[in-house]
C-alpha positions in Angstrom: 6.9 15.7 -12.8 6.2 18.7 -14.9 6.6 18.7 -18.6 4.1 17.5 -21.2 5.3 17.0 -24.5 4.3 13.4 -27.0 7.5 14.3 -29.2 9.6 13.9 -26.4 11.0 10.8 -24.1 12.6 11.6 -20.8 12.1 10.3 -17.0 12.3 13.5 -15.2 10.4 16.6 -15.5 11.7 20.3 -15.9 8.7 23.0 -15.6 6.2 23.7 -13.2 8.1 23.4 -10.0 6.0 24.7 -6.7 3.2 25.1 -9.5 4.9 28.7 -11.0 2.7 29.5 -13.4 -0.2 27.4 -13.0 -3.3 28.9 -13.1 -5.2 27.0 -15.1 -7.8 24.8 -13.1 -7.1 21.3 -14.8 -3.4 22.0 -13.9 -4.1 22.6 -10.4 -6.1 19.6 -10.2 -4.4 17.1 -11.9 -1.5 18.7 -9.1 -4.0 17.4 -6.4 -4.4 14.4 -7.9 -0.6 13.9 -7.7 -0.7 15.3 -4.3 -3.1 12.6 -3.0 -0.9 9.4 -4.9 2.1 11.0 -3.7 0.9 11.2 0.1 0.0 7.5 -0.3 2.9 6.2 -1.4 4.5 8.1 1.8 1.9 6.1 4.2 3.0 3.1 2.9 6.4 3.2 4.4 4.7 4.3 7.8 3.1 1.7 8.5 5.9 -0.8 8.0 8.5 0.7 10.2 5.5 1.5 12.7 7.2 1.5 16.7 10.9 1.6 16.4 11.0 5.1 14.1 12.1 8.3 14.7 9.1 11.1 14.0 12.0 12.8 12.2 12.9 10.3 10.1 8.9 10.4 8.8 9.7 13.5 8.0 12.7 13.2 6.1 12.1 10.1 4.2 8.6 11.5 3.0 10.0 14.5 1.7 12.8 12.7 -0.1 10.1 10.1 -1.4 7.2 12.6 -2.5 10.0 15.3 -3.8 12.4 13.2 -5.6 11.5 9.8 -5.9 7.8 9.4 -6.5 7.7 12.8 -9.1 10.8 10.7 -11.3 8.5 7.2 -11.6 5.4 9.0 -12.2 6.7 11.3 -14.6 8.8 8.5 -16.6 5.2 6.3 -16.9 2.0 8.4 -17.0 3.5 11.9 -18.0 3.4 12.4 -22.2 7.1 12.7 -22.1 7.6 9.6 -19.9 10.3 7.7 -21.5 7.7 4.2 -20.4 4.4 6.4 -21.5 1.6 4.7 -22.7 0.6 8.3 -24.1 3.9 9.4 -25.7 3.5 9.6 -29.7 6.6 6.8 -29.8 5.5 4.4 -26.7 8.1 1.6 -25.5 7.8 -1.5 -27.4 4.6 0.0 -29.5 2.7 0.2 -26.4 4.3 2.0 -23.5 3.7 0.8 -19.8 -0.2 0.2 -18.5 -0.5 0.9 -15.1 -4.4 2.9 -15.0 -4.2 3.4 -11.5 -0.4 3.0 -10.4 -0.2 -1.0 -8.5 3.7 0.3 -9.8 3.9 4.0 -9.9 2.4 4.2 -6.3 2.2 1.0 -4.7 5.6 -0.7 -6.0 7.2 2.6 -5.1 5.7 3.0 -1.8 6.3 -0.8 -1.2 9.7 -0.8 -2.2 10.8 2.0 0.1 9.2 0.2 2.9 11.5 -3.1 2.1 14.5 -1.1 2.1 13.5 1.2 5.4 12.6 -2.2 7.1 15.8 -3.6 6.3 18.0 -0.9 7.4 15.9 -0.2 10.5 15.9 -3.5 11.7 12.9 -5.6 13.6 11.6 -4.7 16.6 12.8 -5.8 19.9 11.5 -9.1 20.5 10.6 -9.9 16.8 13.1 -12.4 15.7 15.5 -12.5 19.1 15.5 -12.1 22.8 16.9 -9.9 25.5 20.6 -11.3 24.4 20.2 -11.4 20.9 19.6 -15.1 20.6 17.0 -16.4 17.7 13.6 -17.3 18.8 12.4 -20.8 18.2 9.0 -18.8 16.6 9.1 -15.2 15.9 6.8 -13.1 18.8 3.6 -11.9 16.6 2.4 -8.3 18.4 -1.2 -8.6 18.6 -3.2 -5.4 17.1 -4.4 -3.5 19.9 -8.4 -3.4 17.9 -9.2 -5.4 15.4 -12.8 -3.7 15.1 -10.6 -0.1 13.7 -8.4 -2.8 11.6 -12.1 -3.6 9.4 -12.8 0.0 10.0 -9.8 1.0 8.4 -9.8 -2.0 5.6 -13.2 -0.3 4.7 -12.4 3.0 4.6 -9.3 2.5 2.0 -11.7 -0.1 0.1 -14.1 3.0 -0.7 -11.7 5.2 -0.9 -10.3 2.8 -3.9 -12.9 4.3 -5.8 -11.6 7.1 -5.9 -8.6 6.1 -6.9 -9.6 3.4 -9.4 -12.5 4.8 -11.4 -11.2 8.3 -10.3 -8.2 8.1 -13.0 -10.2 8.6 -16.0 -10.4 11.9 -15.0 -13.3 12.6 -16.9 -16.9 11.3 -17.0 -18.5 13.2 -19.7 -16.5 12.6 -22.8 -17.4 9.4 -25.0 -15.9 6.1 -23.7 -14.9 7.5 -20.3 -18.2 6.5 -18.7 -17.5 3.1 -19.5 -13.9 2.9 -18.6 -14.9 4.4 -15.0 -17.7 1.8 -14.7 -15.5 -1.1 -15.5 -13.2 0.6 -12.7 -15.5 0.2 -10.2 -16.7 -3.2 -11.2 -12.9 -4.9 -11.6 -12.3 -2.8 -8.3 -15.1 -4.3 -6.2 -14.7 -8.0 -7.4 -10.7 -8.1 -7.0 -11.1 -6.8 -3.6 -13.7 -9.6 -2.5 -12.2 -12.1 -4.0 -8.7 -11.4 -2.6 -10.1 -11.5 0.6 -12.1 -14.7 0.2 -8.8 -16.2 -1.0 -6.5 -14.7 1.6 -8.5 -16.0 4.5 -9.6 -19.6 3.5 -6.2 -20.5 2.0 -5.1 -19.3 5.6 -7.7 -21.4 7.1 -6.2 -24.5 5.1 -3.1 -23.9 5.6 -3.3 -23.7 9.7 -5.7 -26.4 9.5 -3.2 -28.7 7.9 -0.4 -27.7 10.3 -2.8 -28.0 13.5 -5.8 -29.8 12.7 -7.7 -27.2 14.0 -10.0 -24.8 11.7 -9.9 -20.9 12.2 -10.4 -18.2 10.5 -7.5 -15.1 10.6 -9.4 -11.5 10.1 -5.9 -10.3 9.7 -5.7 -12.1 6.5 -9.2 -11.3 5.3 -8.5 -7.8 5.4 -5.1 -7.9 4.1 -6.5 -10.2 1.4 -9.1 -7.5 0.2 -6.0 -4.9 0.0 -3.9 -7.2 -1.9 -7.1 -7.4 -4.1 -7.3 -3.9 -4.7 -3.3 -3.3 -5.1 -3.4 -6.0 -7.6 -6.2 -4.9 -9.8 -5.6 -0.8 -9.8 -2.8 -1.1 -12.9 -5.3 -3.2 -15.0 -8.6 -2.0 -13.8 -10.3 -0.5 -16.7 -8.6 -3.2 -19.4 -9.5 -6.3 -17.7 -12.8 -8.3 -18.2 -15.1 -8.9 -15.0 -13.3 -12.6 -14.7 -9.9 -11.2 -15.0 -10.3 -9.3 -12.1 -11.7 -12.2 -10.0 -8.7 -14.4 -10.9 -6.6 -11.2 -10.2 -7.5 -11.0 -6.7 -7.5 -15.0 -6.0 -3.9 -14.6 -7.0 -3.5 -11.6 -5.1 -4.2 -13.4 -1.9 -2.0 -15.6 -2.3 0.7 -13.6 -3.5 0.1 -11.6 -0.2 0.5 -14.5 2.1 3.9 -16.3 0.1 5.4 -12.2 0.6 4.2 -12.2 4.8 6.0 -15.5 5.0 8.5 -15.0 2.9 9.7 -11.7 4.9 9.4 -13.8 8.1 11.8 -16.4 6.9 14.1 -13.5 5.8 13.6 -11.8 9.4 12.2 -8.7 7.8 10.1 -7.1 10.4 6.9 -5.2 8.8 4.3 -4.2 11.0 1.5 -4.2 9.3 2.3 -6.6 6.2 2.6 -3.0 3.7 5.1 -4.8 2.2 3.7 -8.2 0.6 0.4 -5.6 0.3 2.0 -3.1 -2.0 5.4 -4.3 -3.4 3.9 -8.0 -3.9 1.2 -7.5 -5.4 2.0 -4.0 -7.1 4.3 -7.1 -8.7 1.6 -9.0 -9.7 -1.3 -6.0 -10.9 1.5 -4.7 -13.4 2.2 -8.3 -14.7 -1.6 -8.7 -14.4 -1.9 -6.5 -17.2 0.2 -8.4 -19.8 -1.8 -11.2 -19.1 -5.2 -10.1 -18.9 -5.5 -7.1 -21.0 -8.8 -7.2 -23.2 -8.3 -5.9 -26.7 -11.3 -3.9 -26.8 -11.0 -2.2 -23.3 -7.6 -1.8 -23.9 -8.7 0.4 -27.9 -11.6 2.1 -24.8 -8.9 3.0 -22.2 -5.5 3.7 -24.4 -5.7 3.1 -28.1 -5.4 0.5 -30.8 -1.6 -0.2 -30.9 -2.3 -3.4 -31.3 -0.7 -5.1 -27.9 -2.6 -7.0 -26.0 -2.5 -9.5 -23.0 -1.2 -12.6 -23.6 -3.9 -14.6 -22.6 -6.0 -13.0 -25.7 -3.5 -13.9 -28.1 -0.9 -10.6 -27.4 2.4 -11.0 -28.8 4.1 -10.7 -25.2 5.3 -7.0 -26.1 2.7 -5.3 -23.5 3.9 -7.8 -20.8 7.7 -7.1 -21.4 7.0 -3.3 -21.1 5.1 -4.0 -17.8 8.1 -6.3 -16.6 10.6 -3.2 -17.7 8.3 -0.8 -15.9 8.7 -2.8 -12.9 12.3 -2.9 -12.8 12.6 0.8 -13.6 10.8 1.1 -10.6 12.7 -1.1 -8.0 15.9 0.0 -9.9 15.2 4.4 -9.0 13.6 3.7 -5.7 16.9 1.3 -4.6 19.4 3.9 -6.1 17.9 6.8 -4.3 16.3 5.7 -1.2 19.2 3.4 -0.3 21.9 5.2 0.3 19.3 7.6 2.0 18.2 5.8 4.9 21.5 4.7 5.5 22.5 8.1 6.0 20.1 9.0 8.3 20.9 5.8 10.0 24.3 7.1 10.5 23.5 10.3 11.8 20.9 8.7 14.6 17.9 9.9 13.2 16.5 7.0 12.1 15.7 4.3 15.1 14.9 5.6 18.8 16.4 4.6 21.5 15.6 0.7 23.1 14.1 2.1 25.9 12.2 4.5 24.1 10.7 1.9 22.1 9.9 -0.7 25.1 7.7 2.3 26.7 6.1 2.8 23.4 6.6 5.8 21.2 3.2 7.3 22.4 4.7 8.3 25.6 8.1 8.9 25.3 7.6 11.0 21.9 4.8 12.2 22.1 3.4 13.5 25.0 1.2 10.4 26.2 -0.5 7.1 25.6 -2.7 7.5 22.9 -5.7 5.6 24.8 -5.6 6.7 28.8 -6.1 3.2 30.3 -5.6 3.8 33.9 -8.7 3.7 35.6 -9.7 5.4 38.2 -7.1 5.5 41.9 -8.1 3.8 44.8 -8.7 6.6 46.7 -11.6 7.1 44.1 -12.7 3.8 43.9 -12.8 4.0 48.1 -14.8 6.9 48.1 -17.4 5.8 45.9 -17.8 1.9 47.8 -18.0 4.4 50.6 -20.5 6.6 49.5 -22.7 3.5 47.5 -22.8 1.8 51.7 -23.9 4.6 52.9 -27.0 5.5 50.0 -28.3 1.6 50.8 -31.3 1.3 52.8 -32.1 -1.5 54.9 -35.4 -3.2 54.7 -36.2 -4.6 58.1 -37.2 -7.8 58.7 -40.9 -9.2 58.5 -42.0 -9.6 62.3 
């Protein structure tokens, strides 16, 4: 990633690796800051490939992703000499790629990754077929094991968001970055709800048409609220309050046509990273050709003079956003490819079926994660035992 310079265009850095000679503290922080996208884009992929992976393929594909993969994209779009740089002193197309908060440079490329792992890898056992390999008539849904941590979790990344979000301005004090981080949080909040509000009840119709019966799927209210905040975090501090509210209606349903389009494709994701982060890291980069707001966009980059297209833009931001995206799914598919086919090959990527009936807790590592065995018999003996003999009899009124 290292390597700042404005008269330059490349997509790779060349200074600065393992932070040799850094010692300045807005370095070392804006390497934390990296640090923390990077790590993200790495628990994407987790989560899709959840119970059928080996540990050691986590740790190979994350090093390969936050090493080599992730540093190329970022470098090629946010750094100064990024070849798609909005802040390079010759941007693509007049404008250079606008993605504030990285629905491409981190989402896409985390998203992206996960397709391709989940591909390679294969669905769980019982997914798609049975015992013998024959279709299903349905595919099997594995219900969550709590669905109060789900909202806990859903929560917990929806407030972290803001760091995210409003957190790239990196600065508060200078003038116009106090309104760009507001805005952050504002488009933020609103794309989230609205996702999820649109995620759920276009659920709810859609199973009520099917069945006839109304309900209401929390799995797609949270994953709705996600999709919200993936889709707004490119255009978050360029988009008007009611851009980010038609952002995240979108977003939900962008999120459910990916989770039903991998299901018809017999992609097996876990926990629906894929339609969160690839889908709608789609749609919050093509968001911002659409949306963009002159004035926020003079606040938040500069005045080159390209807008969104619904504000009268001459379609030159959207085609930069559309070339960022392919960059992206182009570098991550070249690399990552070949990659987890290799460890494929070389039996480090899938455990074994057994393994993976018993559950990964227990045969890799070290015990169930929640000890649900209750107390023996001999316990539960003793203590009827010892309850019979503590009870008192009252006698009888003569």
């Amino acid at each position: 990633y290292g390597g700042q310079d404005d008269t330059k265009k490349g997509f790779i850095g060349n200074q600065d690796f393992f932070l040799a000679g850094m010692t300045d503290g807005a370095d070392l922080i804006g390497w934390f800051f990296q640090f923390a996208f990077a790590a993200t884009a790495a628990t994407i992929v987790a989560g899709t490939v959840a119970e059928r992976c080996k540990f050691e393929a986590y740790l190979c594909y994350s090093l390969m992703l936050t090493g080599f993969v992730y540093p190329v994209i970022v470098h090629s779009i946010w750094s100064t000499s990024g070849f798609l740089s909005a802040f390079n002193g010759d941007p693509a197309f007049g404008c250079g790629m606008h993605d504030f908060a990285g629905s491409g440079v981190v989402h896409m490329t985390g998203g992206i990754t996960a397709l391709i792992a989940a591909k390679i890898l294969g669905p769980r056992i019982g997914r798609f077929y049975d015992a013998d390999g024959n279709e299903l008539p349905e595919p099997h849904d594995f219900p969550p094991h709590s669905v109060a941590l789900q909202v806990l979790g859903t929560f917990i990344l929806w407030v972290g968001w803001y760091g995210f979000n409003p957190g790239s301005t990196l600065g508060i004090s200078p003038a116009g970055y106090s309104d760009v981080c507001a805005l952050a949080a504002v488009t933020t909040t609103i794309a989230a709800a609205s996702g999820s509000v649109s995620a759920m009840f276009t659920d709810m119709f859609m199973h009520r048409r099917q069945t006839g019966e109304t309900a209401y799927d929390i799995t797609m209210c949270m994953n709705g609220a996600l999709s919200g905040l993936v889709g707004i975090t490119a255009g978050c501090s360029v988009v008007a309050p009611w851009g980010a509210f038609v952002i995240g209606i979108i977003a939900g349903w962008a999120y459910i046509f990916w989770s039903n389009l991998l299901v018809k494709l017999k992609i097996d994701d876990a926990v629906d990273a894929i339609p969160v982060h690839f889908g709608n890291g789609i749609w919050g980069c093509i968001a911002v050709g659409l949306f963009a707001e002159p004035s926020r966009v003079e606040t938040a980059y500069s005045a080159h003079g390209h807008y969104g297209v619904l504000y009268g833009g001459d379609g030159k931001l959207l085609l930069v956003q559309i070339c960022g995206i392919l960059w992206i799914i182009g570098w991550v598919s070249a690399i990552m490819t070949p990659y987890f086919h290799l460890l494929n090959m070389l039996g480090l990527f899938r455990v074994d079926a057994l393994d993976e009936e018993v559950g990964l807790d227990i045969s890799h590592h070290k015990g169930a994660a929640y000890d649900l065995s209750g107390p023996t018999d001999d316990a539960k003996e003793a203590f009827e035992l010892s309850t019979s003999q503590r009870k008192v009899e009252v006698p009888e009124p003569a």
